[in-house]
Structures are given as structure tokens and as C-alpha cells.
C-alpha positions in Angstrom: -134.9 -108.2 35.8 -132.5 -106.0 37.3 -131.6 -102.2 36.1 -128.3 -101.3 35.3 -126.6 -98.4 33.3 -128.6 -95.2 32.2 -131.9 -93.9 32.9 -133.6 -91.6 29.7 -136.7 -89.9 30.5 -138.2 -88.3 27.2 -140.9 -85.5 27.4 -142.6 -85.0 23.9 -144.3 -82.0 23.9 -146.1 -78.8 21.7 -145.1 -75.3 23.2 -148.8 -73.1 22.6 -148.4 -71.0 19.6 -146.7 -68.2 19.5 -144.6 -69.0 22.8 -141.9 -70.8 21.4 -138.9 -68.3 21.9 -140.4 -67.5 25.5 -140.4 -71.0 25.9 -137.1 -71.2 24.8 -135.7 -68.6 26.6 -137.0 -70.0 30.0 -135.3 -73.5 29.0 -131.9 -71.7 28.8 -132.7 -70.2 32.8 -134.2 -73.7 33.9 -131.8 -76.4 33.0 -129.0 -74.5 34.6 -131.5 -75.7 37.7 -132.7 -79.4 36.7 -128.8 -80.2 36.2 -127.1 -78.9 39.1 -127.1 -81.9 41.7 -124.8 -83.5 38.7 -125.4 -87.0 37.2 -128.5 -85.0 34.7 -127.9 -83.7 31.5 -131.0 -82.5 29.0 -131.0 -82.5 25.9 -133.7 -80.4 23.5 -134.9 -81.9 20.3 -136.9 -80.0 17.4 -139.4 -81.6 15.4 -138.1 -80.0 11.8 -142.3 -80.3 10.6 -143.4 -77.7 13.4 -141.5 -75.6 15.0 -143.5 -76.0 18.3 -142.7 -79.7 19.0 -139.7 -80.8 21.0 -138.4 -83.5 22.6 -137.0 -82.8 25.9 -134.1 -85.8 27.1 -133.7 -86.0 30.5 -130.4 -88.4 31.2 -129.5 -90.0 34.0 -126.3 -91.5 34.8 -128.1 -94.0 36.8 -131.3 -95.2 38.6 -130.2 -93.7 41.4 -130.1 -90.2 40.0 -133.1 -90.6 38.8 -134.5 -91.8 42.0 -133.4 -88.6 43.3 -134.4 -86.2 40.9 -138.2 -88.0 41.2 -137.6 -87.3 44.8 -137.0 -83.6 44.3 -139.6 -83.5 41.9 -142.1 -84.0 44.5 -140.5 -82.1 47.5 -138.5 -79.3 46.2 -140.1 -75.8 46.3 -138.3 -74.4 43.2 -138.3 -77.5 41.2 -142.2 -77.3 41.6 -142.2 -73.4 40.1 -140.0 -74.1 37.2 -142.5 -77.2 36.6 -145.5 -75.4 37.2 -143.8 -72.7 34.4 -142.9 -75.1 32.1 -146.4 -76.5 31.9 -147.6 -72.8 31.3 -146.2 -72.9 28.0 -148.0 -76.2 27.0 -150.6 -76.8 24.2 -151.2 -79.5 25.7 -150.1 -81.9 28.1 -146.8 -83.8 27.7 -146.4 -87.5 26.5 -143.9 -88.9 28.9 -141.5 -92.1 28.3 -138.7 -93.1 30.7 -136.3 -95.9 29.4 -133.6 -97.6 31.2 -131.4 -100.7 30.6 -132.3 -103.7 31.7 -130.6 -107.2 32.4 -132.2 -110.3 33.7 
């Protein structure tokens, strides 16, 4: 099978209680940061049952973009402190999915 089109990666999470609007607040500062080499949009979804559960979508525009952004994942200083501060706000630790299109 070969990949082709769009790369999702979903990040389920629960924010600790009572950090929600901090958590918030540093989303607003970070994806300025996760989006800027372009080809990455996020996307925030609220579970409507608790207020502390989200849905983060991370969108690719391609495997390659997501290639990258793995790539800077690992190596890039700042994108390790705004993960590292991300996790801080964690009740626990995140389920994550990644979906792509595939072809055979």
C-alpha cells in the first residue's frame, strides 16, 4: 500500500481539573508555533459531557509534512518546551491516533 493525500493525527486528551482556561490560553500562544512551517493546521474539539476533554486535530497536507513536523518534534528546542508544557496540563497521558489515506 502506498500513502497518498492527508495525514490526521488526533490527540484525545483530559486537561487536569481546574486548568482548563490556562490550558486554553496556552493553545492560543502555541499553535501560532506548531503551524508556522505551513502545510499544519489544528483544530480543537470539546467533549460537550466534560468540559476537560478535547480532541486536538493535527492536519497535514501530506506525509511529507508530517514527516517533517515528527522531525522537529524530536530536534527542535522550542517545539520540545511547548510539548513539555502541554503535557503539564495533562490528567493523564494522551491517547494518540494518526490516520492517513491509503491506496494499494
Amino acid at each position: 500500500m502506498t500513502h497518498t493525500g492527508r495525514v490526521d493525527l488526533h490527540l484525545r486528551c483530559r486537561v487536569a481539573d481546574g486548568r482548563r482556561e490556562e490550558f486554553l490560553a496556552f493553545l492560543r500562544e502555541a499553535i501560532l508555533y506548531y503551524e508556522s512551517p505551513g502545510g499544519i493546521t489544528i483544530r480543537l474539539l470539546a467533549d460537550l459531557k466534560d468540559d476537560h476533554r478535547f480532541i486536538e486535530l493535527v492536519l497535514y497536507d501530506d506525509l511529507s509534512v508530517y514527516e517533517r513536523d515528527q522531525e522537529r518534534v524530536a530536534n527542535d528546542p522550542q517545539m520540545k518546551v511547548f510539548l513539555a508544557r502541554w503535557r503539564s496540563f495533562l490528567a493523564e497521558p494522551p491517547i494518540v491516533e494518526v490516520y492517513g489515506l491509503m491506496k494499494p
